[in-house]
One Martini backbone bead per residue (centre of mass of N, CA, C, O) as a GRO file, in nm:
protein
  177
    1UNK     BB    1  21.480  -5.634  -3.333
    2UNK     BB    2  21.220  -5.806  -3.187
    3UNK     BB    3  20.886  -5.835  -3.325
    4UNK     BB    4  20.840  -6.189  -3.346
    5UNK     BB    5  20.680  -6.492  -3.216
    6UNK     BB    6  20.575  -6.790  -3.387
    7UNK     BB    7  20.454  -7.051  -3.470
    8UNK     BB    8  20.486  -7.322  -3.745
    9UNK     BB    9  20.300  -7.531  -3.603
   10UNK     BB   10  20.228  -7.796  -3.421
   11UNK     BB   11  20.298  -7.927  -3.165
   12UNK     BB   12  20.586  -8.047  -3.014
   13UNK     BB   13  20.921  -8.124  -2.936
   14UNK     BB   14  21.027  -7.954  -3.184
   15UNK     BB   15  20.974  -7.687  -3.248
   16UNK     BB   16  20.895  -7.445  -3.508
   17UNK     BB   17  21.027  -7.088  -3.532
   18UNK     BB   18  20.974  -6.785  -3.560
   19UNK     BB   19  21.193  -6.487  -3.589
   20UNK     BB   20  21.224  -6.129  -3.580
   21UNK     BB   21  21.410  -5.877  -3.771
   22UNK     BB   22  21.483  -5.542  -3.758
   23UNK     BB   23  21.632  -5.377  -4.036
   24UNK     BB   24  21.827  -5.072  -3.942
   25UNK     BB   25  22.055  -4.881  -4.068
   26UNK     BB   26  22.028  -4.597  -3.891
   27UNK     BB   27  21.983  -4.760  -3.588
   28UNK     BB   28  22.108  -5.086  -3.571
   29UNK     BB   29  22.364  -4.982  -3.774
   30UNK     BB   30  22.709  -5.019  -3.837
   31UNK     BB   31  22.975  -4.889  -4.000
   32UNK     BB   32  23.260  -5.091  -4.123
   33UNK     BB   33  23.292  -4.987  -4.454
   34UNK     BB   34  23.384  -4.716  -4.652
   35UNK     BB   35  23.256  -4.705  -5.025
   36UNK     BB   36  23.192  -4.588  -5.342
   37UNK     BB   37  23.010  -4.847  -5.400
   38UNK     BB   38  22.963  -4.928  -5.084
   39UNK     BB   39  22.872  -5.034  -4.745
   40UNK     BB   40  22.927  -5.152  -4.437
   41UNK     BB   41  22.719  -5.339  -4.227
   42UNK     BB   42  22.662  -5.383  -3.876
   43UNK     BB   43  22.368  -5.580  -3.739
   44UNK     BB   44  22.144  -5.681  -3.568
   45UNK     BB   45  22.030  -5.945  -3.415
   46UNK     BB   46  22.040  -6.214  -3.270
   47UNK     BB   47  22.195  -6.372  -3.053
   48UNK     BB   48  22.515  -6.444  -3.167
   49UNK     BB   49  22.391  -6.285  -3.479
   50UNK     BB   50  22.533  -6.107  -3.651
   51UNK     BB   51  22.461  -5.868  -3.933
   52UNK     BB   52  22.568  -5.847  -4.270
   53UNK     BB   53  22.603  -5.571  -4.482
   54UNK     BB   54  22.637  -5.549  -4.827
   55UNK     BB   55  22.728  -5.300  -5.102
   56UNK     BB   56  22.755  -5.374  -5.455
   57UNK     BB   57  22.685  -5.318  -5.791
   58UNK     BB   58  22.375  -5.289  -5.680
   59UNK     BB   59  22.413  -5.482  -5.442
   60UNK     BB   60  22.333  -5.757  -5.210
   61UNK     BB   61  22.494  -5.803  -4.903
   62UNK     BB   62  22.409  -6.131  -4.697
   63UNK     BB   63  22.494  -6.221  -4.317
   64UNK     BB   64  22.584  -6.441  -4.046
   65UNK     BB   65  22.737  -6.420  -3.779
   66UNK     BB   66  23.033  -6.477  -3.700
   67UNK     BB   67  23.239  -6.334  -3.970
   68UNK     BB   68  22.979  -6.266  -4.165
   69UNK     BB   69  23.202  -6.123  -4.381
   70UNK     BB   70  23.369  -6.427  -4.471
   71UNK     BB   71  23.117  -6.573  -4.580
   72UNK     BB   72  22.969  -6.690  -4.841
   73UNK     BB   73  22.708  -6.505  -4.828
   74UNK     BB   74  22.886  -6.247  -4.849
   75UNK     BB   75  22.883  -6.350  -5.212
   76UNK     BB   76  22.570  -6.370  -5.207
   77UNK     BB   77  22.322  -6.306  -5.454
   78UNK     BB   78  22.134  -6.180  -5.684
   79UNK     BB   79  22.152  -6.076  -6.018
   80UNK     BB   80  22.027  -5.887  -6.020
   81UNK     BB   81  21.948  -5.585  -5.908
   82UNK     BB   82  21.971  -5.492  -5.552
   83UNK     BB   83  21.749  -5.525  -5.271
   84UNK     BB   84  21.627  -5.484  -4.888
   85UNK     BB   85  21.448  -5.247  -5.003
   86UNK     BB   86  21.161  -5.063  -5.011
   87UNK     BB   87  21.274  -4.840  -5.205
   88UNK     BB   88  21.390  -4.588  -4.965
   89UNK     BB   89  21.393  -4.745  -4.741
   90UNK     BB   90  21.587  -4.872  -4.423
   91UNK     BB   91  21.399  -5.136  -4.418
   92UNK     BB   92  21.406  -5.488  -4.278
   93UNK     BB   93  21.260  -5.831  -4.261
   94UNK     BB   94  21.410  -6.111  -4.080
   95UNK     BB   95  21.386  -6.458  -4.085
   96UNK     BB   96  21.409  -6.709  -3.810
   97UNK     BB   97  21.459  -7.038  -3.821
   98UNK     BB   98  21.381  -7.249  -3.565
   99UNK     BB   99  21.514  -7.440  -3.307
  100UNK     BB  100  21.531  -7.690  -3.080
  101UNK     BB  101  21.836  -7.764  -2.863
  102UNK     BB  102  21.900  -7.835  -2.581
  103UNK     BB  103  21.639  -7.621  -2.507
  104UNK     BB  104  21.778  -7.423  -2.744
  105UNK     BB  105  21.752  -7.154  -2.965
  106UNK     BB  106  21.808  -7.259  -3.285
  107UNK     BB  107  21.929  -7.131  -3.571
  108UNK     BB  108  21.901  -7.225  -3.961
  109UNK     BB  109  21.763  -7.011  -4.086
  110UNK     BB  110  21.639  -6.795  -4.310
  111UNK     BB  111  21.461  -6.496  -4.464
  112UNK     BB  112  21.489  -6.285  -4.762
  113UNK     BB  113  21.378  -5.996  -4.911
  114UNK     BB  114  21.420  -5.903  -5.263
  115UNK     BB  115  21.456  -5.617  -5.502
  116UNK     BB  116  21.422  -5.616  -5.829
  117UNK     BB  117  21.586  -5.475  -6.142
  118UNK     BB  118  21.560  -5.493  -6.489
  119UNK     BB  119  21.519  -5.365  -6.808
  120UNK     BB  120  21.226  -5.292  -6.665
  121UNK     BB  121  21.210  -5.513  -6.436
  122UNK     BB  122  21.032  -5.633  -6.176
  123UNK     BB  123  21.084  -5.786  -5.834
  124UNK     BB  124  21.068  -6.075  -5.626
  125UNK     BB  125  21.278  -6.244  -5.359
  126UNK     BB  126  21.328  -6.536  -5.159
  127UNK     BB  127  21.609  -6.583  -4.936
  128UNK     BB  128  21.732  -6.905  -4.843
  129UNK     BB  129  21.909  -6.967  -4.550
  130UNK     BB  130  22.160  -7.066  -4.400
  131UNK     BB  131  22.286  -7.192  -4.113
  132UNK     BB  132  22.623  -7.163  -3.922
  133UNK     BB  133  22.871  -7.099  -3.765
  134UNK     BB  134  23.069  -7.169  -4.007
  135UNK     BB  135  22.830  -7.154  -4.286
  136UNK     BB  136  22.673  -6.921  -4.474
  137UNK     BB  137  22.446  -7.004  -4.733
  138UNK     BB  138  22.261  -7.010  -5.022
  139UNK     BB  139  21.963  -7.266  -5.071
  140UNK     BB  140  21.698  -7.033  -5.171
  141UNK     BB  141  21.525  -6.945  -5.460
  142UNK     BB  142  21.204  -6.757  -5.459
  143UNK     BB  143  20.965  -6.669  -5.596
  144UNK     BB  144  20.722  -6.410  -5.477
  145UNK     BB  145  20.493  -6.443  -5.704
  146UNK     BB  146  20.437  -6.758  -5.597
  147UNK     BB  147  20.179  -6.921  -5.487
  148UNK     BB  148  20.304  -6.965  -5.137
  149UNK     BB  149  20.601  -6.842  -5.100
  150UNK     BB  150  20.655  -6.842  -4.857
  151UNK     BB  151  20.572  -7.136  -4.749
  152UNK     BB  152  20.805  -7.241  -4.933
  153UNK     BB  153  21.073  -7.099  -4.792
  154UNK     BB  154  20.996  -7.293  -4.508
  155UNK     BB  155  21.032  -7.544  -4.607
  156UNK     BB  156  21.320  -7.537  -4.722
  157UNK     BB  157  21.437  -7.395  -4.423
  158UNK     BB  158  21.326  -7.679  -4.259
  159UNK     BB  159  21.419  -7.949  -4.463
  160UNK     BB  160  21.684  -7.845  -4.671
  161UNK     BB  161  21.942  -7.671  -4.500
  162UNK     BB  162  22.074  -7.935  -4.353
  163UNK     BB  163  22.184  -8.085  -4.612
  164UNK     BB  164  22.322  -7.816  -4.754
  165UNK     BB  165  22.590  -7.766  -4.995
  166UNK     BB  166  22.771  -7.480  -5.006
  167UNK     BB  167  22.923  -7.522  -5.267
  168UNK     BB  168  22.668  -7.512  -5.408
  169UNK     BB  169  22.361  -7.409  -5.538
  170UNK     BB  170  22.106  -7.240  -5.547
  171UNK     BB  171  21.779  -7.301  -5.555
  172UNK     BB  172  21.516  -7.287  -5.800
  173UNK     BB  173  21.207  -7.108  -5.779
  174UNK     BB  174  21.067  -7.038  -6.020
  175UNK     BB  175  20.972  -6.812  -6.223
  176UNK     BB  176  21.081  -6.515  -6.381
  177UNK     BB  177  20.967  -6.222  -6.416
   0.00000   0.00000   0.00000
């Protein structure tokens, strides 16, 4: 379900914007492949780009487009035990940062904040995904309790993620908590 689309800078020829989808396991996402250690579901995205998120581990792992559970995405998380759910919520909110090519509203990236706990400490990370037909990959972990980190991880999903090659590892921002 789309929840709101936003202009992300200056009027140009090729605005870039971001759209909201929010992902709830219960409503808009459907069992794909259930697990003793965790489930996969397949959940609305954009149009043409259904969201595949699996649970294994204590961790998410989430991709999206055609066939998003074999693409690269698909076998990366952070390394902490995390959610994409705060608390017991089965709700959360992807940003996908758009691009104009060619008339048509084209995502290169999303942007997907997950919550983690370890040895007794929590924090929040934003996991700045590259899109492509082809294969989405993790392109950068911005740790979310620095301050502007929303904007800096628009600023590397809009500026980074089309040159970045995905058999990389994901660029670390910020100091983790």
């Amino acid at each position: 379900a789309l929840i709101a689309a936003s202009l992300a800078g200056p009027a140009s020829a090729n605005p870039l914007k971001s759209q909201y989808t929010t992902i709830d396991l219960k409503k808009d996402c459907r069992v794909t492949r259930k697990h003793q250690d965790g489930n996969t579901w397949s959940c609305k995205g954009l149009d043409g780009w259904p969201i595949s998120i699996a649970e294994g581990d204590l961790r998410y792992f989430v991709s999206v487009g055609k066939g998003a559970e074999k693409r690269r995405a698909a076998t990366q998380t952070i390394p902490q035990f995390n959610s994409i759910f705060k608390g017991e919520s089965n709700r959360a909110t992807m940003e996908w940062r758009i691009r104009t090519v060619g008339g048509k509203s084209v995502p290169h990236a999303t942007i997907l904040r997950y919550y983690w706990s370890t040895d007794g400490m929590k924090g929040q990370q934003l996991v700045v995904m590259k899109v492509t037909p082809t294969e989405p990959c993790h392109a950068a972990h911005v740790n979310a309790a620095m301050p502007d980190a929303l904007a800096l991880a628009r600023k590397i999903a809009d500026e980074d993620t089309r040159g970045f090659d995905c058999k990389g590892e994901p660029a670390a921002h910020g100091a983790k908590n």
